[in-house]
PDB file as gemmi writes it, atoms N, CA and C in Angstrom:
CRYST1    1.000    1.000    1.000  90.00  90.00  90.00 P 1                      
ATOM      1  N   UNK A   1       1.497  -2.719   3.101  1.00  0.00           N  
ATOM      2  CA  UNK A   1       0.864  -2.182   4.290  1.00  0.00           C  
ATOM      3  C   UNK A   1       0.061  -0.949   3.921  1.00  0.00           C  
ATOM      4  N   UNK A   2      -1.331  -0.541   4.604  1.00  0.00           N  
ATOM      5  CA  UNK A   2      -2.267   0.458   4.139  1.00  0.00           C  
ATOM      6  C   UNK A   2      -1.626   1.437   5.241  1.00  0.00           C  
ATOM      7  N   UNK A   3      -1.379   2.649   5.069  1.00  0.00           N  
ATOM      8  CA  UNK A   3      -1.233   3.291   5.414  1.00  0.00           C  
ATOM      9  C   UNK A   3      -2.677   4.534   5.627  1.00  0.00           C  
ATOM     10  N   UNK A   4      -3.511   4.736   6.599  1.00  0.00           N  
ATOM     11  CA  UNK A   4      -4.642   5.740   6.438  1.00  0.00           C  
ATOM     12  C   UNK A   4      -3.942   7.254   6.443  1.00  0.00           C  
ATOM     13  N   UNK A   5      -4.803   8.277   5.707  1.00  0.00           N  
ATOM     14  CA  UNK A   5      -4.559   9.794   5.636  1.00  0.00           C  
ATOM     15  C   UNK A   5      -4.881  10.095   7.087  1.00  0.00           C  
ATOM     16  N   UNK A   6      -4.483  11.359   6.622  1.00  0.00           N  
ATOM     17  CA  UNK A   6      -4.964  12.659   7.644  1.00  0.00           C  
ATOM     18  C   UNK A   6      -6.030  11.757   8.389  1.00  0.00           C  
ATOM     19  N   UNK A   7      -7.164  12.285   7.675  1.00  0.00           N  
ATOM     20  CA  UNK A   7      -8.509  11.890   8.447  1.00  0.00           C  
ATOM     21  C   UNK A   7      -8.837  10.168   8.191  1.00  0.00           C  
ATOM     22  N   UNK A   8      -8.946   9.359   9.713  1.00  0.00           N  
ATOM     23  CA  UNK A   8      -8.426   8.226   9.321  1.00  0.00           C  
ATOM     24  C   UNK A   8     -10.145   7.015   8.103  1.00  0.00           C  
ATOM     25  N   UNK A   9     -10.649   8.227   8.386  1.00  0.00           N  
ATOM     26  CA  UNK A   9     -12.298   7.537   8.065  1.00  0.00           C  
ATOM     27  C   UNK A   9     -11.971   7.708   6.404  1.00  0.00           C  
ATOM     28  N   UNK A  10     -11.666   8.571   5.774  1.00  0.00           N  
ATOM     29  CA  UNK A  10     -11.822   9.165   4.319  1.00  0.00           C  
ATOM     30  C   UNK A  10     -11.223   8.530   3.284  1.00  0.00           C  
ATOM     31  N   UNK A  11      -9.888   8.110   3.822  1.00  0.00           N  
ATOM     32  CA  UNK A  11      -9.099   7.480   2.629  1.00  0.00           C  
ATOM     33  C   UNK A  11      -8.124   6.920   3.222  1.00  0.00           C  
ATOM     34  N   UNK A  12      -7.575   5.401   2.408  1.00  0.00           N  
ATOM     35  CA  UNK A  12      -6.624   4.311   3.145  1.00  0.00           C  
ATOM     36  C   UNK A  12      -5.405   4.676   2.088  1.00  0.00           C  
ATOM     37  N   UNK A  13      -4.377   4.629   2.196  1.00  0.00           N  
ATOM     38  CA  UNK A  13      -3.299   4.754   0.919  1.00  0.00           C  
ATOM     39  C   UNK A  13      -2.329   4.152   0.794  1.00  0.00           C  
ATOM     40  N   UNK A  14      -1.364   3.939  -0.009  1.00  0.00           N  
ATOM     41  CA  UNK A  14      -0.088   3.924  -0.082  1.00  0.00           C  
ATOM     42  C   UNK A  14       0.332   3.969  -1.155  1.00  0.00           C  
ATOM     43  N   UNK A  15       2.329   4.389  -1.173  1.00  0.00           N  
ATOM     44  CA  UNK A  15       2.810   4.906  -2.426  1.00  0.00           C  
ATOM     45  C   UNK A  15       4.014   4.249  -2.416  1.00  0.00           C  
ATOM     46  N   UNK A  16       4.531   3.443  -3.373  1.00  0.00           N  
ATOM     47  CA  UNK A  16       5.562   2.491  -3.261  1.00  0.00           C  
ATOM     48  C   UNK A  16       6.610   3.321  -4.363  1.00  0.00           C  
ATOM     49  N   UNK A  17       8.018   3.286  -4.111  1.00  0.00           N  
ATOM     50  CA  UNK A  17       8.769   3.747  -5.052  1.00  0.00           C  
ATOM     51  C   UNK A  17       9.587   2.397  -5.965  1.00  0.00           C  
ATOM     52  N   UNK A  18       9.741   2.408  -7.583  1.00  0.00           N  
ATOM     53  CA  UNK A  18      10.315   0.946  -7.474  1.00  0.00           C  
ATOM     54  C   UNK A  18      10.948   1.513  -8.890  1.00  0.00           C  
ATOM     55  N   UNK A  19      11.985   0.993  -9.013  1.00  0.00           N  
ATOM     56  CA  UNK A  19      13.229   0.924 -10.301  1.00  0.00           C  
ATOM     57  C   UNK A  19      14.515   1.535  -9.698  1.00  0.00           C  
ATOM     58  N   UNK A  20      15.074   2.326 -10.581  1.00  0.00           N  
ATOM     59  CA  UNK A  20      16.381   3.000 -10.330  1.00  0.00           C  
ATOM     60  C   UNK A  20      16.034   4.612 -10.765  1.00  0.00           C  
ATOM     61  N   UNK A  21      17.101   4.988 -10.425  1.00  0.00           N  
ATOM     62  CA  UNK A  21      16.917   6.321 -10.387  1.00  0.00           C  
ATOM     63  C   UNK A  21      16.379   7.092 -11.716  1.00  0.00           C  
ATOM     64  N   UNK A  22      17.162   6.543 -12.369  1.00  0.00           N  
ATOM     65  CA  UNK A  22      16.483   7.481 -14.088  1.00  0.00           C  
ATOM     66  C   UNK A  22      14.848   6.674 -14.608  1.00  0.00           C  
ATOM     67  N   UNK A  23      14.999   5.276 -14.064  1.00  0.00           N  
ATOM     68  CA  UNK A  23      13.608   5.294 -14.774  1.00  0.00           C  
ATOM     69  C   UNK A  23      12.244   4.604 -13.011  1.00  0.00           C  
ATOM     70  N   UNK A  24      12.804   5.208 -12.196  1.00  0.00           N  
ATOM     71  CA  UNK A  24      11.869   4.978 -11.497  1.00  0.00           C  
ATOM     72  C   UNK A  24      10.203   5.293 -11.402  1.00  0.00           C  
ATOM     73  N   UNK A  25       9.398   4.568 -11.121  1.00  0.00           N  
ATOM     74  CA  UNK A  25       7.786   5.016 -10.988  1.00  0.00           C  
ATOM     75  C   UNK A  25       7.177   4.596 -10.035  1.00  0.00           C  
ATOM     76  N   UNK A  26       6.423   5.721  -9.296  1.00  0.00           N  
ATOM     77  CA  UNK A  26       5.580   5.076  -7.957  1.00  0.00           C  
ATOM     78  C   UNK A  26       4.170   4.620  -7.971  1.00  0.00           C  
ATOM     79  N   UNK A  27       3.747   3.619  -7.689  1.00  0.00           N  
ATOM     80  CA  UNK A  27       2.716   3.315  -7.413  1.00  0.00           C  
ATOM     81  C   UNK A  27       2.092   3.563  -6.489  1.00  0.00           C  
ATOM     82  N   UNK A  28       0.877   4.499  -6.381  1.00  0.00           N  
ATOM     83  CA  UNK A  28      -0.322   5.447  -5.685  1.00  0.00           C  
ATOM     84  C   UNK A  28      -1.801   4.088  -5.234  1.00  0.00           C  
ATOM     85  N   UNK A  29      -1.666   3.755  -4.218  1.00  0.00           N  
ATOM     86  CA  UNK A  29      -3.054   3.141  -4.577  1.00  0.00           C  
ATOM     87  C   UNK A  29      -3.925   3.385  -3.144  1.00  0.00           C  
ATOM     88  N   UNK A  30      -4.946   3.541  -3.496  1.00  0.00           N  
ATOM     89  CA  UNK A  30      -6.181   4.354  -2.413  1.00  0.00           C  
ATOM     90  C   UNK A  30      -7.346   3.610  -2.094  1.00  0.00           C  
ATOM     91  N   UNK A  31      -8.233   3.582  -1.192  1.00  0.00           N  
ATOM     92  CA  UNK A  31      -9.780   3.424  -0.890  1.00  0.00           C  
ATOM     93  C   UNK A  31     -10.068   4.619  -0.374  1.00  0.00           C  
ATOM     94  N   UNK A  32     -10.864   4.768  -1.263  1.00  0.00           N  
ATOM     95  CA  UNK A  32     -11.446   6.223  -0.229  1.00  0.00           C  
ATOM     96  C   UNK A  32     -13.347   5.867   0.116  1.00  0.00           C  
ATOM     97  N   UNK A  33     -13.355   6.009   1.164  1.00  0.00           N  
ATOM     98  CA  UNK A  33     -14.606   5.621   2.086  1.00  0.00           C  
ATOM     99  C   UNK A  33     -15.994   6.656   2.002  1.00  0.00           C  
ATOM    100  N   UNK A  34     -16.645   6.200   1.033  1.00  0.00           N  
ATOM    101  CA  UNK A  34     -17.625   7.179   0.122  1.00  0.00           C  
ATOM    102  C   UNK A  34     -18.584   6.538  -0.171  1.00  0.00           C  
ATOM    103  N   UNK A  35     -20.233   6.665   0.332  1.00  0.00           N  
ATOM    104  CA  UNK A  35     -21.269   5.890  -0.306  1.00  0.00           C  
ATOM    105  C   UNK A  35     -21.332   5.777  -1.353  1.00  0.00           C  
ATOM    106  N   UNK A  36     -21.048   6.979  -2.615  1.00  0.00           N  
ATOM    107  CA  UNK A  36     -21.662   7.061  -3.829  1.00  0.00           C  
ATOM    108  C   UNK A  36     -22.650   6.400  -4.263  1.00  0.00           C  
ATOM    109  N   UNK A  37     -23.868   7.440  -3.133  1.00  0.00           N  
ATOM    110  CA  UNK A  37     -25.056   6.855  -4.356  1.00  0.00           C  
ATOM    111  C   UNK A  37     -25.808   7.769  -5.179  1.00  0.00           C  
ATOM    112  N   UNK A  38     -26.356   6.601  -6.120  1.00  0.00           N  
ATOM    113  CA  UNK A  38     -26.597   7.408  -7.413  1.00  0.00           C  
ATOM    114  C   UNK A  38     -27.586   8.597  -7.321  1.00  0.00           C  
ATOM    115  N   UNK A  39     -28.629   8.347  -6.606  1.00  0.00           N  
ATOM    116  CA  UNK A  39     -29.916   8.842  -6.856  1.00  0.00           C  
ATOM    117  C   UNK A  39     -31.011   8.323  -7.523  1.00  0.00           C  
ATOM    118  N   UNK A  40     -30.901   7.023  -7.525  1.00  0.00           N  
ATOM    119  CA  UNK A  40     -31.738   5.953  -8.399  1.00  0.00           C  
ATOM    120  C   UNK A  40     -32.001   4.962  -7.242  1.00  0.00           C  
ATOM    121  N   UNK A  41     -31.169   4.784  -6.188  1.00  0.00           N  
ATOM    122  CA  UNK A  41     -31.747   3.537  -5.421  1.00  0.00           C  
ATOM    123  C   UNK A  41     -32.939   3.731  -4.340  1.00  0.00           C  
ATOM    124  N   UNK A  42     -33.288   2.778  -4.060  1.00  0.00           N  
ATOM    125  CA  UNK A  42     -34.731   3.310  -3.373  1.00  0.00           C  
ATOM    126  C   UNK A  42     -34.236   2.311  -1.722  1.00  0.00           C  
ATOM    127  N   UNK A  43     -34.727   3.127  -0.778  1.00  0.00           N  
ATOM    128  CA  UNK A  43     -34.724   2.387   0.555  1.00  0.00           C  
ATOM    129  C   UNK A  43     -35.529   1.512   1.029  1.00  0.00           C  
ATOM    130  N   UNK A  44     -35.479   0.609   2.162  1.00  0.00           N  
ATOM    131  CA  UNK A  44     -36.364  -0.044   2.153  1.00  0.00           C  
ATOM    132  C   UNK A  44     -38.188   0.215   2.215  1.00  0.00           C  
ATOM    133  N   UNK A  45     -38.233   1.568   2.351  1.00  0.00           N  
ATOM    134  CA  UNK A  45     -40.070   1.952   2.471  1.00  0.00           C  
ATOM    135  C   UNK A  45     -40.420   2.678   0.986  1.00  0.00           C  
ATOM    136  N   UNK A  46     -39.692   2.068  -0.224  1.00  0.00           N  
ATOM    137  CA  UNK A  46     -39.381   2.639  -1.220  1.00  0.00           C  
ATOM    138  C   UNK A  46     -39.260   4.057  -1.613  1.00  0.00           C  
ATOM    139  N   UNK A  47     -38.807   4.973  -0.674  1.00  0.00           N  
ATOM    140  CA  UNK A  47     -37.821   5.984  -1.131  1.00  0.00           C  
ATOM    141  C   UNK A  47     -36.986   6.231  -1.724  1.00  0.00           C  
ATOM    142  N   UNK A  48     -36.828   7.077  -2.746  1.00  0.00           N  
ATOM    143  CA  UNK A  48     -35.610   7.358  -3.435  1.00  0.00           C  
ATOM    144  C   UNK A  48     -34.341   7.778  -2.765  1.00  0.00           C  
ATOM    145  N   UNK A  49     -32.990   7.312  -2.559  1.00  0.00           N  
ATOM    146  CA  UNK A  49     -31.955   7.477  -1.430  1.00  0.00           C  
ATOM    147  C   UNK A  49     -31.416   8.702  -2.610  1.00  0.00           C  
ATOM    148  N   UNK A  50     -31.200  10.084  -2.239  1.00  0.00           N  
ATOM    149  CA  UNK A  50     -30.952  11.196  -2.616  1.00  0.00           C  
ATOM    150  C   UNK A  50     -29.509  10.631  -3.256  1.00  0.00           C  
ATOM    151  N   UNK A  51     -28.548  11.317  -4.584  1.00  0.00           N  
ATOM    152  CA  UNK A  51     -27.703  11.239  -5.195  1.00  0.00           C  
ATOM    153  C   UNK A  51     -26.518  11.164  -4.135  1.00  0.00           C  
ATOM    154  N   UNK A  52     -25.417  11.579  -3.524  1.00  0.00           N  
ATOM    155  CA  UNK A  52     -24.332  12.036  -2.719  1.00  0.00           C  
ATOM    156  C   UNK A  52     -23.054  10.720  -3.102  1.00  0.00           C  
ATOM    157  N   UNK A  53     -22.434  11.641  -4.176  1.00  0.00           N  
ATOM    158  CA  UNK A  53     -21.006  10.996  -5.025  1.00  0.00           C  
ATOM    159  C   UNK A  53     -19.878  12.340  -4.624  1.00  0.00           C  
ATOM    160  N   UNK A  54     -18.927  11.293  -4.852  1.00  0.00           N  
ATOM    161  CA  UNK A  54     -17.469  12.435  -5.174  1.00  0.00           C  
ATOM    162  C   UNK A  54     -17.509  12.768  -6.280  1.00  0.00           C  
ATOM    163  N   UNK A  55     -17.602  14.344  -6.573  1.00  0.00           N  
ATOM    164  CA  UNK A  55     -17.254  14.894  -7.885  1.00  0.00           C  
ATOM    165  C   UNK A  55     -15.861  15.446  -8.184  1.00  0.00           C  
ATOM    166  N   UNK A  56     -14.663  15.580  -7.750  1.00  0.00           N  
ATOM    167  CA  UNK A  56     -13.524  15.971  -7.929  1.00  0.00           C  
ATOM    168  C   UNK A  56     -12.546  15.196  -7.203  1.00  0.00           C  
ATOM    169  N   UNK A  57     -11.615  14.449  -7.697  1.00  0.00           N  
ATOM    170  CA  UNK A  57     -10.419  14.169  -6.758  1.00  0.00           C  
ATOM    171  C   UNK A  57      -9.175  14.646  -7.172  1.00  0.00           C  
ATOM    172  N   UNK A  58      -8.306  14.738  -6.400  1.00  0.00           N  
ATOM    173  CA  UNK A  58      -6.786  15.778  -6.862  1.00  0.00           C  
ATOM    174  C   UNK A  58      -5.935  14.898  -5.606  1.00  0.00           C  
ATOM    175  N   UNK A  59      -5.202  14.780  -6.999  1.00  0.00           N  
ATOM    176  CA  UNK A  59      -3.827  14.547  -6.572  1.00  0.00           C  
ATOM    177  C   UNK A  59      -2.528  15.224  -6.933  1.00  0.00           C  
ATOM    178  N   UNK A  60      -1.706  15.462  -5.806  1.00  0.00           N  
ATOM    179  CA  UNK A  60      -0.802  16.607  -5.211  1.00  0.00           C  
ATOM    180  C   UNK A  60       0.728  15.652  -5.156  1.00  0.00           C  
ATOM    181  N   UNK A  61       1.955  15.601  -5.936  1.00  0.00           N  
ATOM    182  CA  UNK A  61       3.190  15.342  -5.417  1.00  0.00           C  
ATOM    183  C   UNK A  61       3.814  16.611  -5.091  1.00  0.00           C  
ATOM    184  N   UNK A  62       4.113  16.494  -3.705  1.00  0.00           N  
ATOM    185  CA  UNK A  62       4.872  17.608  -2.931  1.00  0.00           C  
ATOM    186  C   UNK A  62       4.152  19.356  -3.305  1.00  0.00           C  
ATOM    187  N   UNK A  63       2.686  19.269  -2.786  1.00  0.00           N  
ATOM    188  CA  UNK A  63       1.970  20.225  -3.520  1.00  0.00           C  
ATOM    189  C   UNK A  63       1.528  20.738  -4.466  1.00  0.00           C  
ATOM    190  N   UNK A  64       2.232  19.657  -5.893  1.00  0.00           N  
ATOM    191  CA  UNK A  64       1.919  20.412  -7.304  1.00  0.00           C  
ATOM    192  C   UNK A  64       0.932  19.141  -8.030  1.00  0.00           C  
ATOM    193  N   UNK A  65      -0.008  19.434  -8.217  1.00  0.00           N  
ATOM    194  CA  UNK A  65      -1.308  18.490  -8.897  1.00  0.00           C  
ATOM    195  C   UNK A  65      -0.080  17.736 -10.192  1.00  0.00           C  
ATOM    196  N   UNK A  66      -0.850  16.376  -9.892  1.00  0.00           N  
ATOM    197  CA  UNK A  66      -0.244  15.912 -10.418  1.00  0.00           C  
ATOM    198  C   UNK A  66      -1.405  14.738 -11.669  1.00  0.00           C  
ATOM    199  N   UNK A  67      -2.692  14.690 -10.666  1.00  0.00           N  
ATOM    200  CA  UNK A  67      -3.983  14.058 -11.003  1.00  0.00           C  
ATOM    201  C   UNK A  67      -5.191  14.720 -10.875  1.00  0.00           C  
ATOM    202  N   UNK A  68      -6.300  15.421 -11.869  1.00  0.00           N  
ATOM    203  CA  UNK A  68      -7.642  15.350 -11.268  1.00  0.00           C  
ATOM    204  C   UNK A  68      -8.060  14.954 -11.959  1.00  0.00           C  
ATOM    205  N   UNK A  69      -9.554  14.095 -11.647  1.00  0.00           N  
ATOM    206  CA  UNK A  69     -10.593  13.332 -11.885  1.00  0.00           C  
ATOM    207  C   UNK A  69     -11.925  14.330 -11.462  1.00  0.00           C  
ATOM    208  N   UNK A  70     -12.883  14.575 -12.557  1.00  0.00           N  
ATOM    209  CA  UNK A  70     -14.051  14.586 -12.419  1.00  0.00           C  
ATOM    210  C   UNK A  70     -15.013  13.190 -12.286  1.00  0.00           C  
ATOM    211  N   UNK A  71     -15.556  13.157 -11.428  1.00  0.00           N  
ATOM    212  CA  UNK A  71     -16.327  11.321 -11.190  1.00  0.00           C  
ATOM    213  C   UNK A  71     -18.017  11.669 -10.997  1.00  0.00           C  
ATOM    214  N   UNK A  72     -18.648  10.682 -11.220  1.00  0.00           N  
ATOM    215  CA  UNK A  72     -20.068  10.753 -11.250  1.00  0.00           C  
ATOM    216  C   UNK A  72     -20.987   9.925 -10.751  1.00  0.00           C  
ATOM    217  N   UNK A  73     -21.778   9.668 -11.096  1.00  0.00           N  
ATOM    218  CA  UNK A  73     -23.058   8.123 -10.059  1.00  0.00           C  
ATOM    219  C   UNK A  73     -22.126   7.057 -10.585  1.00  0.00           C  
ATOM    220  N   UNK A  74     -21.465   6.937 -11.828  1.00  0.00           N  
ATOM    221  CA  UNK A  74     -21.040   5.589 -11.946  1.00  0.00           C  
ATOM    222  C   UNK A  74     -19.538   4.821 -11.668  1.00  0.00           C  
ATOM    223  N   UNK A  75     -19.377   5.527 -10.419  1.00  0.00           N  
ATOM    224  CA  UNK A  75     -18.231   4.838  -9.684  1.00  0.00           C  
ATOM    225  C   UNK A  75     -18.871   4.336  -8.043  1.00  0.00           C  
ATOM    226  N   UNK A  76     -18.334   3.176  -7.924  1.00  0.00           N  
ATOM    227  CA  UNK A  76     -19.040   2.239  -7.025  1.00  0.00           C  
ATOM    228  C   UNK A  76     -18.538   2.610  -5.634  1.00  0.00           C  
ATOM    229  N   UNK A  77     -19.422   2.037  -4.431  1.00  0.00           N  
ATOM    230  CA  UNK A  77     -18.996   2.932  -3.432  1.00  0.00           C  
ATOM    231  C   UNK A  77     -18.098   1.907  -2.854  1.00  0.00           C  
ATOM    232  N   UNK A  78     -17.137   2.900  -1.908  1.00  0.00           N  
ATOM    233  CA  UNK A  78     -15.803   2.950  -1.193  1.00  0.00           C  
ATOM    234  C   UNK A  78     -14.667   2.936  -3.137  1.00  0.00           C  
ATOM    235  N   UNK A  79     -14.424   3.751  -3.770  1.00  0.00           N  
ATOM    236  CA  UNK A  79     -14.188   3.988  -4.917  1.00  0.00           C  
ATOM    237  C   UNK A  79     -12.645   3.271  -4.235  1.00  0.00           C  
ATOM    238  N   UNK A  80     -11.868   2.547  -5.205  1.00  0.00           N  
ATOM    239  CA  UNK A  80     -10.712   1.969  -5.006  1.00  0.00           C  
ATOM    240  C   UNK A  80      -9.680   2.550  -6.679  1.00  0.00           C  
ATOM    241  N   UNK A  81      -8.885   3.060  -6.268  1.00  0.00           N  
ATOM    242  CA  UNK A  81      -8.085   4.088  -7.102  1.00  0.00           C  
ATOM    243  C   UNK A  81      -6.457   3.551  -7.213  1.00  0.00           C  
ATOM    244  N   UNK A  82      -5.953   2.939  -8.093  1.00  0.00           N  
ATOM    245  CA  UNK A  82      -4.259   3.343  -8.410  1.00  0.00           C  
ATOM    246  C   UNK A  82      -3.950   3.715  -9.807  1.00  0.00           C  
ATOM    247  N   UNK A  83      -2.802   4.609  -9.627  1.00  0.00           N  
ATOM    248  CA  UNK A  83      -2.282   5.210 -10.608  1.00  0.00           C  
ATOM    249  C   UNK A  83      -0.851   5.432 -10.295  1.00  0.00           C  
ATOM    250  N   UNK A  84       0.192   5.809 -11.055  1.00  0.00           N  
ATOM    251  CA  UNK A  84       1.596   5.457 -11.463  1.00  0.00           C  
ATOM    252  C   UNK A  84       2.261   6.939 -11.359  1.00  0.00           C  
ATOM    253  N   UNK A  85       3.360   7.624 -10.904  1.00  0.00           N  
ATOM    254  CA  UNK A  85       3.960   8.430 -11.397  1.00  0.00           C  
ATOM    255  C   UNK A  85       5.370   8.219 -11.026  1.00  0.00           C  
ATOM    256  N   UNK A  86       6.054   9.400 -12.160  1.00  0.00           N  
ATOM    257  CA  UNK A  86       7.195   9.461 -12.258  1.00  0.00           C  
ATOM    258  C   UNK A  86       7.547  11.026 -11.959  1.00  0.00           C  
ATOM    259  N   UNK A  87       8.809  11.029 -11.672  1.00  0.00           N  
ATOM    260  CA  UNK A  87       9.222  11.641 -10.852  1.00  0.00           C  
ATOM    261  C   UNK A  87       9.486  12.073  -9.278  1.00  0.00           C  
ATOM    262  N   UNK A  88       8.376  11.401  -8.573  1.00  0.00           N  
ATOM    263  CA  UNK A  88       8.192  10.782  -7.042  1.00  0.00           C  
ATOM    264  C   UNK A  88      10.114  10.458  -6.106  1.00  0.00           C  
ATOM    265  N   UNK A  89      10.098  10.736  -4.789  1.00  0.00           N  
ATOM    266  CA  UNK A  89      11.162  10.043  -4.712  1.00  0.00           C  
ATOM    267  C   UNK A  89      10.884   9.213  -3.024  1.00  0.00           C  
ATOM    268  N   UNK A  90      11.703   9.077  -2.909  1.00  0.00           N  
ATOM    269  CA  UNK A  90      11.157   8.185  -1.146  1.00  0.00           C  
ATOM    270  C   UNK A  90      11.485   9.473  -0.415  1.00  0.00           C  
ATOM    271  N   UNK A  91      10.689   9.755   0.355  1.00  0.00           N  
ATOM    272  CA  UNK A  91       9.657  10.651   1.341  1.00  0.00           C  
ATOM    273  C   UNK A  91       9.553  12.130   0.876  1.00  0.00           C  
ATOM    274  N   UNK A  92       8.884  11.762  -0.631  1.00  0.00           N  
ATOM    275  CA  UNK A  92       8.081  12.944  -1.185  1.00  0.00           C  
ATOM    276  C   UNK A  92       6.686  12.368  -0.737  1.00  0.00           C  
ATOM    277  N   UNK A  93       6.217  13.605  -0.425  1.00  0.00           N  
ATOM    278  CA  UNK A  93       4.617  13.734  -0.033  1.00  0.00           C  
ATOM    279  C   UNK A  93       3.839  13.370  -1.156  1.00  0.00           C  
ATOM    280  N   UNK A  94       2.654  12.822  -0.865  1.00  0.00           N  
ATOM    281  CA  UNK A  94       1.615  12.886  -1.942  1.00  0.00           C  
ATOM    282  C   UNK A  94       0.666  13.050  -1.022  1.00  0.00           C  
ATOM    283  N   UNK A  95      -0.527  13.597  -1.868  1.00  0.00           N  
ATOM    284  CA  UNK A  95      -1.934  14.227  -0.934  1.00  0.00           C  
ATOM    285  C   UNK A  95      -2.775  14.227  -1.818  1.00  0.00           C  
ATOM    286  N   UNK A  96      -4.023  13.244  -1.543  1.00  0.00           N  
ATOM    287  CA  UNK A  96      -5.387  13.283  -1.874  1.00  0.00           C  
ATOM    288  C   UNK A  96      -6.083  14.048  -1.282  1.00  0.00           C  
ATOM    289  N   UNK A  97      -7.039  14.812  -2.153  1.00  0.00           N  
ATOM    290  CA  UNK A  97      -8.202  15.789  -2.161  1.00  0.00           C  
ATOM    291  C   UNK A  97      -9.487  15.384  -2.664  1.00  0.00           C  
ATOM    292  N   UNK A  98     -10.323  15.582  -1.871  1.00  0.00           N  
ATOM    293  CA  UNK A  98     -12.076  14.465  -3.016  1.00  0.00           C  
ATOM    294  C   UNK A  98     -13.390  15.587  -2.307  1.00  0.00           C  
ATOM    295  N   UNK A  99     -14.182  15.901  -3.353  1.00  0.00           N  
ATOM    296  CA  UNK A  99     -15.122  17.030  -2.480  1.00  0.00           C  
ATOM    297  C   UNK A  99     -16.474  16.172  -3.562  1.00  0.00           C  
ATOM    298  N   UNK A 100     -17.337  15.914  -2.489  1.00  0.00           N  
ATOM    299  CA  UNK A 100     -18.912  15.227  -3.345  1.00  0.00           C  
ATOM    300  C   UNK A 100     -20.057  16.516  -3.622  1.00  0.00           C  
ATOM    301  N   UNK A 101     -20.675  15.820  -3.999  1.00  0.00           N  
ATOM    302  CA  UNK A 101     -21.960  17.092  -4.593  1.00  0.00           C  
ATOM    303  C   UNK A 101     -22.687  17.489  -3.230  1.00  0.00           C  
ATOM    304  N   UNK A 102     -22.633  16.991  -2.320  1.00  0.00           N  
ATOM    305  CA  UNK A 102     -23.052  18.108  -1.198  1.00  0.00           C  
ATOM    306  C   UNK A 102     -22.194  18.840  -0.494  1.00  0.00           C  
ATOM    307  N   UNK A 103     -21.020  19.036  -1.036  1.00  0.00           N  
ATOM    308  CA  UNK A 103     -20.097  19.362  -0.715  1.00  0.00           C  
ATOM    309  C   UNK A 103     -18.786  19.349   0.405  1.00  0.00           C  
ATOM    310  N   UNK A 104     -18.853  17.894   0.471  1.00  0.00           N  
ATOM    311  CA  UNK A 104     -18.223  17.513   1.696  1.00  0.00           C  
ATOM    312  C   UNK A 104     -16.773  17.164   1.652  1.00  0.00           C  
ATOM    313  N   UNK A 105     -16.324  17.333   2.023  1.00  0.00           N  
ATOM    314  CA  UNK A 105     -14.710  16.840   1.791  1.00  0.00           C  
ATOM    315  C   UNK A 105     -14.026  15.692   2.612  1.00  0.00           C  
ATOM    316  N   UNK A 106     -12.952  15.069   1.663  1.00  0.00           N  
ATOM    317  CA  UNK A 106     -12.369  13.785   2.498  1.00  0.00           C  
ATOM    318  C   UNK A 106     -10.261  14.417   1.845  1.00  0.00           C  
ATOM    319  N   UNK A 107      -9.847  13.882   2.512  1.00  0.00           N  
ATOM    320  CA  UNK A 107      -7.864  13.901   2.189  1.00  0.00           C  
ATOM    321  C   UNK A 107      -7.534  13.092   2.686  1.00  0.00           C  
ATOM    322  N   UNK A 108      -6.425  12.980   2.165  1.00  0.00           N  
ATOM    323  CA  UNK A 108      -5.128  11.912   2.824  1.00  0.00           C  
ATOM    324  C   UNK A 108      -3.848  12.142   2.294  1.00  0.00           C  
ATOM    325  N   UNK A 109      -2.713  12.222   3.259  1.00  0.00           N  
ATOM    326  CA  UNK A 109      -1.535  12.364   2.513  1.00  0.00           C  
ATOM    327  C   UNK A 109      -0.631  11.109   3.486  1.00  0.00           C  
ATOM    328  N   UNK A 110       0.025  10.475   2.430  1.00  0.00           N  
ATOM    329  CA  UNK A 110       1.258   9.613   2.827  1.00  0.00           C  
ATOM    330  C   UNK A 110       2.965   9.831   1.888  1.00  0.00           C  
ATOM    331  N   UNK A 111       3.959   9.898   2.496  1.00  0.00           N  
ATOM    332  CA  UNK A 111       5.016   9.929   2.258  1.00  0.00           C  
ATOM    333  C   UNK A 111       5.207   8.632   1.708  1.00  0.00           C  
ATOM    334  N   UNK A 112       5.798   9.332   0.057  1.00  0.00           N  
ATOM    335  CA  UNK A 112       6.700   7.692  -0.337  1.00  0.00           C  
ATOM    336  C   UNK A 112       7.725   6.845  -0.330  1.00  0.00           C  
ATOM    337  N   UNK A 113       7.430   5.799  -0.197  1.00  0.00           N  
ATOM    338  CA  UNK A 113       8.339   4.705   0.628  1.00  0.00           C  
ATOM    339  C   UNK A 113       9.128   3.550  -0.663  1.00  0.00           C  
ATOM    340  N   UNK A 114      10.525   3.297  -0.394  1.00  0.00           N  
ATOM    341  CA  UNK A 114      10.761   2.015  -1.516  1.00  0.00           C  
ATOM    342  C   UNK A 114      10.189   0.855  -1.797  1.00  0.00           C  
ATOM    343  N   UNK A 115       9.902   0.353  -2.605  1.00  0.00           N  
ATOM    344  CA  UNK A 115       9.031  -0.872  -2.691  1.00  0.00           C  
ATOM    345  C   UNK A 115      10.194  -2.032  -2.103  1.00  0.00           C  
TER     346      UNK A 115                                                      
END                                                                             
């Protein structure tokens, strides 16, 4: 089940917890809702459609960064993201952070759940 952040437009999520206690790992997986375009495509009256990508994303378990990504023109838009951690437990917080080159911001945080 997708669970949406904070803001329900920015980012879709969820975080599954799965093993046993000593070697458990959660699975993080995201859409975050982002044109990313490059600055190379042209509109239909052949205009150049100005650059506007996510350049930073951060990820937060229970406030302490746990992920950042610098990203650029060559991630495709609505960017689709999973990644793994350990140490996570069921209803520790996690929170996405993403700010683009015009400086706009998107988040999402969901509590993790047992697989």
């Amino acid at each position: 089940m997708w669970v949406k952040g904070a803001h329900m437009d920015n980012i879709k999520m969820r975080a599954k917890l799965s093993g046993d206690s000593l070697s458990s790992i959660t699975e993080v997986k995201m859409i975050m809702n982002h044109p990313m375009e490059t600055g190379r495509k042209k509109d239909d009256f052949g205009q150049l459609i100005p650059a506007y990508f996510i350049q930073l994303v951060t990820a937060k378990l229970n406030d302490k960064i746990v992920l950042e990504m610098q990203w650029g023109t060559g991630i495709s838009k609505n960017p689709y993201l999973t990644f793994y951690l350990k140490g996570a437990a069921v209803n520790d917080k996690i929170s996405i952070d993403w700010v683009d080159n015009l400086g706009k911001t998107g988040n999402g945080e969901i509590l993790v759940v047992a697989a």
